[in-house]
N, C-alpha and C positions, 0 to 999 in steps of 0.2 A: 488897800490893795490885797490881793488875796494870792497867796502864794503855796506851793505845791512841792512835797517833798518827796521821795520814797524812803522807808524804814527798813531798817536792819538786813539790807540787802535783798528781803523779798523785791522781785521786778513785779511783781503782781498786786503789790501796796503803795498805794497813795494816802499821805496826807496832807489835806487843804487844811489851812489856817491864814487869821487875815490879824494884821496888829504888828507888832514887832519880833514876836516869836512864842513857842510853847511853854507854857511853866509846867511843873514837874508834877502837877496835880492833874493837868491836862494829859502829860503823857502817860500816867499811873493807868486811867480813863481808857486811853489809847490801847494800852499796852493789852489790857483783860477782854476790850471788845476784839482787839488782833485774837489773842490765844480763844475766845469763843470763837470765834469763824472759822479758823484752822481746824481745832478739834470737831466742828460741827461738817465741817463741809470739803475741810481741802486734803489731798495727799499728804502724809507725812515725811518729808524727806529729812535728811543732817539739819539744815538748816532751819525748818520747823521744831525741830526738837530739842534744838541749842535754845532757839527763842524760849518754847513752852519751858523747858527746866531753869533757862535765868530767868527768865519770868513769875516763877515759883520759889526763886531765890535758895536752890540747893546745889551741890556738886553734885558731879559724877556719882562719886561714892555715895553720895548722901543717898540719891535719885535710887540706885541701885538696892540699898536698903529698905528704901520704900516700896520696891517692887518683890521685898523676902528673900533678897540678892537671886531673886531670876534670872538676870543680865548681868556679867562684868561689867563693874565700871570701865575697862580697858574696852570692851565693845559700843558703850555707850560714846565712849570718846572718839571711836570708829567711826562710828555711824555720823557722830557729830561732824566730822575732819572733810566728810564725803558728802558736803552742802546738799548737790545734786542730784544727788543716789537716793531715793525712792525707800524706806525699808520693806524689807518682805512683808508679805498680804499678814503671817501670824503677828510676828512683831509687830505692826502698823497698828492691828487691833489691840494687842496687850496697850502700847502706847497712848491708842487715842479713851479706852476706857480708864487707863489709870487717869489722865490727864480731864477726863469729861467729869469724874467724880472729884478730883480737889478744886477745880473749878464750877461745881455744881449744874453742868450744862449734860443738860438729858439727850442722848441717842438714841436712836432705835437701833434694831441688835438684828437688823438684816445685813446681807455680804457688803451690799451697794452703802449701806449708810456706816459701814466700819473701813471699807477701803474704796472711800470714792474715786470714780474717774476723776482725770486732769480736766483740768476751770481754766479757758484764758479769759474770763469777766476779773476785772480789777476789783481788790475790796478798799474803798473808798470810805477813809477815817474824818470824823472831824471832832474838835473840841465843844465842848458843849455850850460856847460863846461865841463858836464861829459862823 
């Protein structure tokens, strides 16, 4: 039976799996093709950006160090708090280029491919045994 979940509160994510549930190597899988799609293609809002940084497995503070403290941590946690708040067109970019370099996911460095329009196409995950 194949069954269908959404993740981390994205409405726009679906993951199919069939068996009795995900093991933690499957969502690892999961977790880095989500953060490539995001950085590649989708808006960055709060809730993109919570994802991308536990995803990356750093705080606030850490996150913000890794950016030359360009950003407050106190803003980072801003941005985070306000899931559906969009960040600004500079910020979005600073964002999706740090993020496309520690995941090694190449952009093109036009306006459209650093601050894409809104997607209502679902991204549509599966484990690599399902």
């Amino acid at each position: 039976m194949k069954k269908k979940i959404n993740y981390f509160g994205f409405e726009y994510v679906e993951i199919h799996y069939s068996g009795k549930g995900l093991h933690a190597r499957d969502l690892q899988v999961i977790e880095a093709d989500l953060a490539k799609e995001i950085i590649e293609s989708r808006p960055i809002r709060g809730l993109e950006l919570k994802f991308l940084r536990k995803q990356l497995g750093v705080s606030a503070a850490k996150l913000s160090g890794m950016l030359d403290n360009s950003i407050n941590p106190s803003t980072i946690t801003r941005w985070e708090s306000r899931e559906k708040e969009r960040l600004s067109a500079p910020n979005e970019m600073l964002i999706r280029v740090f993020f496309a370099g520690e995941h090694n996911v190449k952009i093109a460095g036009s306006m459209n491919d650093l601050v894409p329009k809104e997607i209502d196409k679902a991204i549509v995950l599966k484990p690599k045994a399902a």
